[in-house]
N, C-alpha and C positions, 0 to 999 in steps of 0.2 A: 594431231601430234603423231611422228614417226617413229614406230618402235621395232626389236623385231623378237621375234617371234623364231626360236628354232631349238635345235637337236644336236650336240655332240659326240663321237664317240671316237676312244683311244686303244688299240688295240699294238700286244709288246709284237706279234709278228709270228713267224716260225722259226727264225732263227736266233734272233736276241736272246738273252735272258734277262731283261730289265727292259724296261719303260724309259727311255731319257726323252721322252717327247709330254710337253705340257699346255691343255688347254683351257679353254675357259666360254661359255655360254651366256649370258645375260641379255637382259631386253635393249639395253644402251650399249653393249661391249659383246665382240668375240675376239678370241684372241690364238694361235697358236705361236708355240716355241720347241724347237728341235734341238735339242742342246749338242752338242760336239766336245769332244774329247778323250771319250771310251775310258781308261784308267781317272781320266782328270776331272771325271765326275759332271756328266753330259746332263744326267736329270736333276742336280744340285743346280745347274745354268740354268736350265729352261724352266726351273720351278720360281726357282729366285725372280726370275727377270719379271714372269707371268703375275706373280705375288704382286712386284713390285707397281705392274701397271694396274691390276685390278685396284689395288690397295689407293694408288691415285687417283683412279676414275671413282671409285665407288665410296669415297673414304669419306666422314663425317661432314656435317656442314663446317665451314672452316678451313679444310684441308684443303691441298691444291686444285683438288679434284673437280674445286665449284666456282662460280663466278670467273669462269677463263673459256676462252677457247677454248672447242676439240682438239687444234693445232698445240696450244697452250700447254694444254693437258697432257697429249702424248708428249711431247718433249718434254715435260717436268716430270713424267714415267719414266722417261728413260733415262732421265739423268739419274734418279734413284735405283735404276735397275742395274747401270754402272756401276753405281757404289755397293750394291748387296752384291755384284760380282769380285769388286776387289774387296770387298769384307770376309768373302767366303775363301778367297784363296790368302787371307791373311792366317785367315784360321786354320789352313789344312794346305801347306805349302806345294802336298802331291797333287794341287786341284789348278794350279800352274799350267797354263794353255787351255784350257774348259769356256766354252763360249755357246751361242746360241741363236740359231735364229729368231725372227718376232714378225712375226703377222700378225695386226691388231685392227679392227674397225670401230671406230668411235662416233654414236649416233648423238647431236644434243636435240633432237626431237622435233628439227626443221631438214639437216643436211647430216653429212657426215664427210669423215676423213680416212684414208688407211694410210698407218705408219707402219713403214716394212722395210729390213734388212735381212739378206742369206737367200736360201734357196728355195722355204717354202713358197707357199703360194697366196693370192688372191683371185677368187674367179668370179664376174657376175652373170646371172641368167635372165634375161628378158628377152620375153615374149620368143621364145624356144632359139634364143640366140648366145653361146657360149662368149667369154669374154675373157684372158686372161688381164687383170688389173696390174697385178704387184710385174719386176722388172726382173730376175733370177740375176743377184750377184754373184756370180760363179765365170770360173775361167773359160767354161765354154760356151756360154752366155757370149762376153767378150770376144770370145773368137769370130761367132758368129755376128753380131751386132758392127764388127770391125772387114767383115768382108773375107775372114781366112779358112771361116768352116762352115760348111753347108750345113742345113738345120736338120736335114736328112740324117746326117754323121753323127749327130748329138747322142743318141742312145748307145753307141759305141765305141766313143771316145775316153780312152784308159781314166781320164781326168775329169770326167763328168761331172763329178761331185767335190769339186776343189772349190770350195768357197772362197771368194775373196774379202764378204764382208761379215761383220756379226757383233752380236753384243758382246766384247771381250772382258771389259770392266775399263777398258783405255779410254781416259777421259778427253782425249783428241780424238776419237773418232768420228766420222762422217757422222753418225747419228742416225737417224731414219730418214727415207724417203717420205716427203708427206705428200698426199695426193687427193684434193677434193675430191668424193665421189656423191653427184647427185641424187638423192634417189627418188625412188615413186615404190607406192604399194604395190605389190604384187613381183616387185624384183625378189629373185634367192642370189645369193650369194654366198660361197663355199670357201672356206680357208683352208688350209688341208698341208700336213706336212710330205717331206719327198717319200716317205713311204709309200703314198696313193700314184703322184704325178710319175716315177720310176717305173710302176708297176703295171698300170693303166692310160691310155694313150687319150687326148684332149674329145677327141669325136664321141670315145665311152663315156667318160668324165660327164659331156653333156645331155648325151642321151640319157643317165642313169641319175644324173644329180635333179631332172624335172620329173622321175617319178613319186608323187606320193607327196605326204607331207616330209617336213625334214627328217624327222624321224626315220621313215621307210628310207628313204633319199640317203642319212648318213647311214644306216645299214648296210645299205646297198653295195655302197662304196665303198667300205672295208672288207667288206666283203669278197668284192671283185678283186683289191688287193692282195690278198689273202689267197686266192684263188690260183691267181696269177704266180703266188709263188711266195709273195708275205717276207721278205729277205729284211725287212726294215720294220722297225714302230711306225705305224700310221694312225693320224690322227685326220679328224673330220669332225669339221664345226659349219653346221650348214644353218643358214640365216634365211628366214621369210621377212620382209619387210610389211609391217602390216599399220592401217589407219587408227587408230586408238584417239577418246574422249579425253583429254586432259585432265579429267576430272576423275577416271576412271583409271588415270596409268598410275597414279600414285607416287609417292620417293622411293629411289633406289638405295641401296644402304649394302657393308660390303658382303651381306647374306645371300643378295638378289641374282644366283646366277647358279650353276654348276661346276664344278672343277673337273677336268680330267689327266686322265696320266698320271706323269710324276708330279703333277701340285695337291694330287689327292694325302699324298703324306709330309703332312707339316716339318716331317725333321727332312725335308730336300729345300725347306727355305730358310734362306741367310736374310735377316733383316740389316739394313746401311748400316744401321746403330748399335748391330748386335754386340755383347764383349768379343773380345780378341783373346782365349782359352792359350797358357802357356803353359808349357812340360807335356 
């Protein structure tokens, strides 16, 4: 049975003063979210949404969490991560435009899946070979994918960071991108918000993401961010994929992981069902 095995670590930056980036560690789930909207309550998105999927994958027997696909799953995630978004700006009207990206890997213990929208990232590492996974929806992204902007020009282009996609709470939205990802033991694989990918260029990213256990590996890498100059919340969620006894991996349950960021403080999550507080 496929589990993994890893380390994450969220750091506010040098120049923020708040954390709007939320992540999350566990043997079956990693997760990042970048929230967006600076006044509109950036870490309120990315907690909510991150809550929203953990809460799905990891939630009681019974819940949707279980007897469905990975596919299944992250979509019934994000439907509910929609609804804690338009619940949360029902309650605080100034939270109006607050959205977030969502990088999530979902393992059921043969394969797995990454559900991704926005700009963070997905990367995999095998056998000392870099990978980027997830697709950057963003306008320069676009430009470049469409023939108008050399991939060279991307770090300087005023509009680098203009997302075109995210969890808004808009129940028409595209949704997530979902993308079998096969694996084998001894793959790592990195989630990591734009704070790292900004700061540090894909050649470091590889070289530094296969030193060490993840541990040393997500150090490293916020580090180098930091280094570089730290302008953003960076977050890093690095996954070892390892072989585990079935009998030995045990149930997961919604204890089984780590939180980072802004999901560390309970009052940045809006539950779908939460009341709607008047006056």
């Amino acid at each position: 049975m496929l589990r993994f095995s890893g380390a994450g670590f969220s750091d506010v930056g040098h120049v923020r003063d708040h954390n709007e980036d939320a992540g999350f560690v566990g043997t079956t789930l990693g997760l990042v979210a970048d929230g967006v909207g600076g006044a509109a309550a950036g870490e309120v998105a990315s907690a909510t949404v991150a809550s929203a999927v953990v809460e799905t994958v990891l939630g009681p027997a019974g819940d949707p969490g279980h007897a469905r696909t990975p596919e299944q799953v992250l979509v019934a995630g994000a439907d509910r991560a929609r609804a804690g978004i338009r619940r949360a700006i029902q309650r605080d009207l100034t939270r109006l435009g607050m959205a977030t990206t969502l990088t999530v890997l979902l393992c059921d213990g043969e394969r797995a899946v990454l559900g991704h929208v926005g700009d963070s990232r997905a990367y995999r590492l095998r056998s000392g070979v870099l990978e980027q996974l997830s697709t950057d929806h963003t306008y320069v992204a676009h430009l470049v994918e469409s023939g108008q902007l050399a991939r060279e020009a991307v770090p300087r282009h005023p509009w680098r960071n203009v997302v075109l996609r995210s969890v808004d709470g808009d129940p028409a939205d595209q949704g997530l991108d979902l993308l079998p990802v096969r694996l084998r033991a001894g793959d790592r694989y990195l989630l990591c918000s734009d704070g790292l990918t900004d700061m540090v260029v894909d050649e470091v990213i590889g070289e530094v993401l296969g030193r060490g256990d993840p541990d040393a590996a997500g150090t490293a890498l916020v580090d180098h961010a930091l280094a570089a100059g730290g302008r953003d919340n960076v977050t890093c969620v690095v996954l070892d994929v390892v072989d585990v006894d079935p009998a030995a991996a045990g149930p997961t349950g919604p204890a089984d992981g780590v939180r980072l960021g802004a999901l560390l403080d309970p009052a940045n999550v809006v539950e779908p069902s939460s009341p709607v507080r008047s006056g």
